[in-house]
ZAMARGU-4260 file (C-alpha; in steps of 0.2 Angstrom, whole numbers, plus 5000, padded with zeros to 4 digits):
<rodrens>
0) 5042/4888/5019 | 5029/4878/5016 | 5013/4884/5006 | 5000/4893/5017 | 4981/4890/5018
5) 4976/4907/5023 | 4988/4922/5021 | 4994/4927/5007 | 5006/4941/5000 | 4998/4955/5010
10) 4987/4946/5024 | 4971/4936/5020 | 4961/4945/5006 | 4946/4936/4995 | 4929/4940/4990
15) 4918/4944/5003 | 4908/4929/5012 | 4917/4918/5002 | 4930/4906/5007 | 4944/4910/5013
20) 4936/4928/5019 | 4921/4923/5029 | 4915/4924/5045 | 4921/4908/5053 | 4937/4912/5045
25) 4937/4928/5053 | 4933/4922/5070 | 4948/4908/5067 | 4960/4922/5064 | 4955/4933/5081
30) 4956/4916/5091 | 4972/4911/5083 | 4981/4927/5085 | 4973/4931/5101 | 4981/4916/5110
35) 4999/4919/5097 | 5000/4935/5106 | 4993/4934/5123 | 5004/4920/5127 | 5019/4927/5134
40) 5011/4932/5152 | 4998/4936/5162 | 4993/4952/5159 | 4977/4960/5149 | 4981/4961/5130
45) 4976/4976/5117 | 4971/4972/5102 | 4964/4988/5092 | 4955/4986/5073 | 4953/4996/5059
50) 4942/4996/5045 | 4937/5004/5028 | 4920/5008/5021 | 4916/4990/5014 | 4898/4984/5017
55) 4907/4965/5023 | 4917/4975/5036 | 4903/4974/5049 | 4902/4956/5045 | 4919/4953/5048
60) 4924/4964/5061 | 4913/4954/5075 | 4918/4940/5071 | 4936/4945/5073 | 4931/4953/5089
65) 4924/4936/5098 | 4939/4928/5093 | 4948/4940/5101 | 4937/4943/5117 | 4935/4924/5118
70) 4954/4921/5122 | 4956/4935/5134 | 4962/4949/5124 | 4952/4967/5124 | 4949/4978/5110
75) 4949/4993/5104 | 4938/4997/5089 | 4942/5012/5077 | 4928/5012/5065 | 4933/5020/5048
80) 4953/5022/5048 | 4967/5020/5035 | 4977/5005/5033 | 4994/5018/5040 | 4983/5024/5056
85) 4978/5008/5063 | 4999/5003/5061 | 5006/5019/5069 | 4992/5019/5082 | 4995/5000/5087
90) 5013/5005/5091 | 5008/5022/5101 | 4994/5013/5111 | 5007/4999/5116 | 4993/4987/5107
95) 5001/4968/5106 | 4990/4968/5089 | 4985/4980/5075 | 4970/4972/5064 | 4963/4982/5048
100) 4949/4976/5039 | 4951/4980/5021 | 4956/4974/5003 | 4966/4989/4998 | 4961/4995/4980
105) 4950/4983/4976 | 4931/4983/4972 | 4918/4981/4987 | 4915/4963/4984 | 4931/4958/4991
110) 4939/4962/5008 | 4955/4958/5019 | 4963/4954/5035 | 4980/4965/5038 | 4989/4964/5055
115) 5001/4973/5063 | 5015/4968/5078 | 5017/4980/5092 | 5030/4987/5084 | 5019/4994/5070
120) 5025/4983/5055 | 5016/4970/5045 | 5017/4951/5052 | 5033/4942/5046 | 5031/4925/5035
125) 5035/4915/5052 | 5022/4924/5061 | 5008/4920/5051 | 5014/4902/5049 | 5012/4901/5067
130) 4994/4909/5067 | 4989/4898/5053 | 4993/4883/5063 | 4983/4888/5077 | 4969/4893/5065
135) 4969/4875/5061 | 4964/4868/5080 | 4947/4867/5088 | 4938/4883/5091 | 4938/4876/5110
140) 4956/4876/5112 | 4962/4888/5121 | 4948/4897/5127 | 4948/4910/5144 | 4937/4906/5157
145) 4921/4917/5161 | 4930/4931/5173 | 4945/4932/5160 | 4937/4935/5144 | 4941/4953/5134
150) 4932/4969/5135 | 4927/4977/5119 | 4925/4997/5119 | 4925/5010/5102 | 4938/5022/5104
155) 4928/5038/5097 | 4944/5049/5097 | 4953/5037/5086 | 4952/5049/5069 | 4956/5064/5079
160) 4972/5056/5085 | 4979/5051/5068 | 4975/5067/5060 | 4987/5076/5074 | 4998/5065/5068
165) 4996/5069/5051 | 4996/5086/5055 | 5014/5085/5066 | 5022/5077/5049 | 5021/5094/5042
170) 5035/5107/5047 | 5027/5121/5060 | 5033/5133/5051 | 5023/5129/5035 | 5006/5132/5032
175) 4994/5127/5015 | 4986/5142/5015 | 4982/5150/4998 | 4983/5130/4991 | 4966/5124/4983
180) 4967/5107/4984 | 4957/5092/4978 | 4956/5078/4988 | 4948/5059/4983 | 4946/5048/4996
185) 4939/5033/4984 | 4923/5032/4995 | 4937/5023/5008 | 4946/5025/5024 | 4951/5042/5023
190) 4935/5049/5020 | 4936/5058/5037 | 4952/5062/5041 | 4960/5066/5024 | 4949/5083/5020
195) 4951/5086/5042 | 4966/5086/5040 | 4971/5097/5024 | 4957/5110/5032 | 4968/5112/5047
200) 4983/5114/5040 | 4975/5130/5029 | 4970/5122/5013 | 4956/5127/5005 | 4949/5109/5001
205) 4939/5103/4988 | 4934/5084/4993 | 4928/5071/4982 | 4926/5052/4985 | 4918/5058/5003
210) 4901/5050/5002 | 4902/5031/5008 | 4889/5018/5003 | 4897/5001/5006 | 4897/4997/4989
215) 4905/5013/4978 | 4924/5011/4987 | 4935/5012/4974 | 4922/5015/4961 | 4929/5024/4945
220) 4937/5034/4960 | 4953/5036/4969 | 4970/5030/4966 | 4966/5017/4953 | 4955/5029/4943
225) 4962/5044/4941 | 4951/5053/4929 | 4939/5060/4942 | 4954/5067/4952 | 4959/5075/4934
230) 4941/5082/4930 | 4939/5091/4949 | 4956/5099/4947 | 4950/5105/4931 | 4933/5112/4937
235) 4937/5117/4952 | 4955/5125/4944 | 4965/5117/4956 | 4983/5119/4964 | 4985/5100/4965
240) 4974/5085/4966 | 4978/5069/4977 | 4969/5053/4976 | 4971/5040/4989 | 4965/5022/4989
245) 4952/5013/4998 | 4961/5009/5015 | 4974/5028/5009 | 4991/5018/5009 | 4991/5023/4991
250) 4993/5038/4983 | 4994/5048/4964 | 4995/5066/4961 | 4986/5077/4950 | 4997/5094/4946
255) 4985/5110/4939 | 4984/5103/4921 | 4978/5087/4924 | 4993/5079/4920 | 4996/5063/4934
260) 5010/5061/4944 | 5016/5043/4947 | 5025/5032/4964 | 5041/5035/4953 | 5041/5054/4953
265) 5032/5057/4970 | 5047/5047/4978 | 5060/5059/4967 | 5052/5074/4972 | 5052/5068/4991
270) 5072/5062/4990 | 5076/5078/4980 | 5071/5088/4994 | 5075/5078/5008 | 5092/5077/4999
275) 5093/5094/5000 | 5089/5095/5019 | 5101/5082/5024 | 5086/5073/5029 | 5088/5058/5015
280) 5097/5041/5024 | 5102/5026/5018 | 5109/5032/5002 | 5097/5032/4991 | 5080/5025/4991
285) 5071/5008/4989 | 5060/5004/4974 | 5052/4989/4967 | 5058/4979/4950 | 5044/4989/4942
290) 5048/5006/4946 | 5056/5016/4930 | 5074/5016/4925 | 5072/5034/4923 | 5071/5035/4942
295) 5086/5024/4944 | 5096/5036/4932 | 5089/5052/4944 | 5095/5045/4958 | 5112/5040/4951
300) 5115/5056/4945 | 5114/5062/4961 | 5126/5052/4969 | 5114/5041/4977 | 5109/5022/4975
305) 5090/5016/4968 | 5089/4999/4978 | 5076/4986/4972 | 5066/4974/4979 | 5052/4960/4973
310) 5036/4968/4971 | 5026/4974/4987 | 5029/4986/5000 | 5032/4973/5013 | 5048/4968/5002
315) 5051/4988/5003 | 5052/4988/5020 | 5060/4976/5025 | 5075/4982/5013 | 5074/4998/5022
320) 5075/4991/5038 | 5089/4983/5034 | 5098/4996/5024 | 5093/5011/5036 | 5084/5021/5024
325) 5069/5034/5026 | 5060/5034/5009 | 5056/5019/4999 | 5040/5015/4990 | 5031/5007/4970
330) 5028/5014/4955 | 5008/5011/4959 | 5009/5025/4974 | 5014/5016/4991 | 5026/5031/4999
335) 5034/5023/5014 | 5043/5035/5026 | 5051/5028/5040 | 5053/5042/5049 | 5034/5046/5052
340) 5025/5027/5049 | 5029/5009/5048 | 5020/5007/5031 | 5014/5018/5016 | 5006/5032/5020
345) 4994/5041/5004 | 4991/5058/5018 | 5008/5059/5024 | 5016/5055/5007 | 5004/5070/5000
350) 5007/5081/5013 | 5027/5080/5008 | 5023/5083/4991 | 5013/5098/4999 | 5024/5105/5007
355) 5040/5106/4994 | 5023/5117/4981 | 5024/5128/4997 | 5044/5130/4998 | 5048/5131/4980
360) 5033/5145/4976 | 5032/5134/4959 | 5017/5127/4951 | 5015/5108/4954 | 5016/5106/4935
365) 5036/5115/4935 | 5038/5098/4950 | 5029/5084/4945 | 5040/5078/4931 | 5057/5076/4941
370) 5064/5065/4929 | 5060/5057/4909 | 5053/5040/4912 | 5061/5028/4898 | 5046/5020/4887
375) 5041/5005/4897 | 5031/4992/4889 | 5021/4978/4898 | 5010/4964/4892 | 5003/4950/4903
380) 5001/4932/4893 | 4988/4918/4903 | 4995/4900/4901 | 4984/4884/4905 | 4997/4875/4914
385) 5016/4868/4916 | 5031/4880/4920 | 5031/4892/4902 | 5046/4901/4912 | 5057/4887/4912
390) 5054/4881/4893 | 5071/4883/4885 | 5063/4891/4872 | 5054/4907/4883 | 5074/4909/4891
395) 5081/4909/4873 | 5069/4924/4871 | 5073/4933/4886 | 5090/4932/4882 | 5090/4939/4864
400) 5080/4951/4872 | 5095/4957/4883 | 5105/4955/4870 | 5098/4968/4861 | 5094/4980/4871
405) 5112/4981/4877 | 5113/4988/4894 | 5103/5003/4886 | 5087/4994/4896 | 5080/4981/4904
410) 5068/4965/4903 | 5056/4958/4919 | 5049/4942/4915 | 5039/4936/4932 | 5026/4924/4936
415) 5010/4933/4943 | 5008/4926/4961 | 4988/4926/4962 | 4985/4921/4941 | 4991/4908/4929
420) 5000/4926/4921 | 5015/4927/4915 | 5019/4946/4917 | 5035/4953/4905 | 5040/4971/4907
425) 5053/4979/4897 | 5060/4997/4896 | 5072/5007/4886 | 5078/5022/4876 | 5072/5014/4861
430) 5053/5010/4863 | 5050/5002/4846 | 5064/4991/4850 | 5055/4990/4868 | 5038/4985/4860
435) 5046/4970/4850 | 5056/4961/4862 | 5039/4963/4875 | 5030/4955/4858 | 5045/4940/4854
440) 5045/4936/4875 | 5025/4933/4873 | 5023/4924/4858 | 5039/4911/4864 | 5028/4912/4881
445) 5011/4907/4870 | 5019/4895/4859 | 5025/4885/4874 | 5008/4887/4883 | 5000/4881/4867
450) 5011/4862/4865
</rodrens>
């Protein structure tokens, strides 16, 4: 496929008024989709939109929406919703498009453009293509005429709707009273319905990362920043703390001592209970190249398969699909369960890790560490230009180094896909021997740069 303008690995993301996330763009992508996706009949079309806390998100949210109105297609507007919601709902609403406004973990400056098919997943590669050739006409093309142009309406009861959603994720027959929990909703998405949600189910709730600005989304908060998470767990002598991300398809886990829980261990705890309730399909589960041989080893030991993908829960659940599997997910927090939502879900991943504290009667602390991770060692190197990766040289290097770690680990050596990076992750049983093949890979990856 041939390189594309706009889209990226996960939508259209960049700083904020700034090419290629501005309005015009914007406007481009609602036109452009709209007449993609209203083109199979006559019919009205539904397109409903999300957004997280981001100052630029009243920016771009109009202009998205007299794209969209301009070629016929009415819209539904949900105001503050994570990333997860806006998916499930375009499905349950019979929506032909699901549009959230939001640039994930990242700062306020930046923002994004994610959509979503009827049937609740992300865009494929072809699809985007094609909405990228359309992005590149006239604005004039394709245009309705004055009687066919869309409606545009805010759906107030849009937050109420996902957090019965939520809520039906949870078994009946459990409730979270008696649990103090902290919740951090990075100044994001979630802001509303994560704390709502919690409250209803019995928690007592203790909610940081609630107070909205525009600017403060994912500021030394949430997912990404764990240590406020780890200092209100302390003083408020928490159960368990869970920090979402800005648009809450992310999530880490704080047990009662402060001690985080990674992606890798969430995702065992969920396929050891599943597992136990014959709930687990596929297997096994799907990780990324980054997750930890530790979890690998866990799953093996179990009888079940750790199947990996490239990097990025698209890859994730695609592999899923494929394979038939319910759980799947990265290292970095992205909980994908197929059986409650088409992409990661932060609430619905935390509410499983809630509801196995509540069955077990054990201290988050006795769960969280389901398996040893083996020392893992990463190291980025910039380069200036050329190809370092395909120097005979750098591949020297990565050979020795699974030479000698002799099937008792395992080296990643991968081009970054937004920076001249050459990322090199390696993990063993032996992490001085880790550290020094990480150090030999980057210097042969310097000294190449360097010629």
């Amino acid at each position: 496929m041939s390189k594309r303008t706009y889209f990226g690995t996960d939508g259209i993301r960049g700083q904020a008024n700034a090419y290629p996330m501005t309005a015009e763009v914007a406007l481009r992508v609602g036109l452009a989709a709209g007449k993609l996706f209203r083109s199979t009949d006559d019919r009205r079309h539904l397109v409903v939109i999300g957004k997280d806390t981001r100052l630029s998100g009243y920016m771009i949210e109009p202009a998205l929406v007299a794209g969209f109105a301009s070629v016929g297609m009415d819209v539904r507007l949900f105001g503050p919703l994570p990333t997860p919601a806006v998916a499930v709902m375009t499905r349950s609403m019979r929506a032909d498009l699901g549009v959230m406004i939001s640039a994930s973990h990242n700062n306020f400056a930046d923002n994004g453009i994610k959509l979503f098919g009827p049937d609740g997943y992300k865009l494929s590669d072809e699809m985007e293509a094609q909405i990228e050739a359309f992005m590149d006409e006239g604005l004039q093309e394709g245009l309705a005429g004055p009687k066919e142009l869309g409606r545009v309406a805010r759906m107030d009861e849009a937050q109420a709707r996902y957090i019965e959603i939520v809520k039906a994720t949870l078994p009946r027959a459990l409730r979270l009273t008696g649990l103090r929990v902290v919740i951090d909703c990075a100044h994001g998405a979630a802001y509303k319905v994560a704390p709502t949600a919690l409250y209803e189910l019995g928690a007592e709730v203790k909610e940081i990362g609630v107070s909205p600005n525009g600017y403060n989304i994912n500021d030394e908060c949430g997912s990404t920043h764990p240590a406020a998470l780890v200092s209100a767990v302390k003083e408020y002598r928490a159960d368990i703390g869970i920090a979402l991300d800005g648009d809450a398809d992310r999530i880490l886990v704080c047990d009662e001592r402060g001690q985080i829980v990674d992606g890798d261990q969430i995702m065992a705890l969920i396929a050891q209970a599943w597992l136990s309730q014959n709930r687990l399909r596929g297997g096994g589960v799907v990780a990324t190249v980054m997750s930890n041989l530790g979890l690998e080893r866990f799953m093996n030991e179990r009888g079940l398969t750790l199947e990996r993908t490239a990097v990025g829960d698209r890859a994730v659940m695609a592999r899923m699909r494929q394979g038939e599997f319910n759980l799947g997910g990265e290292a970095s927090g992205h909980i994908i369960m197929s059986d409650y939502a088409t992409t990661g879900d932060g609430l619905i991943a935390g509410l499983q890790v809630l509801a196995e504290l509540v069955r077990s009667e054990k201290p988050m602390s006795a769960l969280a560490r389901q398996f040893e991770p083996v020392p893992q060692r990463l190291e980025n190197v910039r380069f200036a230009r050329g190809k370092p990766l395909e120097h005979p040289t750098v591949q020297a290097a990565i050979t020795d180094a699974e030479f000698r770690l002799n099937g008792s680990g395992r080296v990643l050596v991968r081009p970054s896909g937004t920076e001249p990076l050459i990322r090199i992750m390696a993990e063993g049983d032996d992490e001085k021997l880790v550290r020094q093949v990480v150090r030999d890979i980057a210097t042969a990856v310097k000294a190449v740069s360097a010629d």
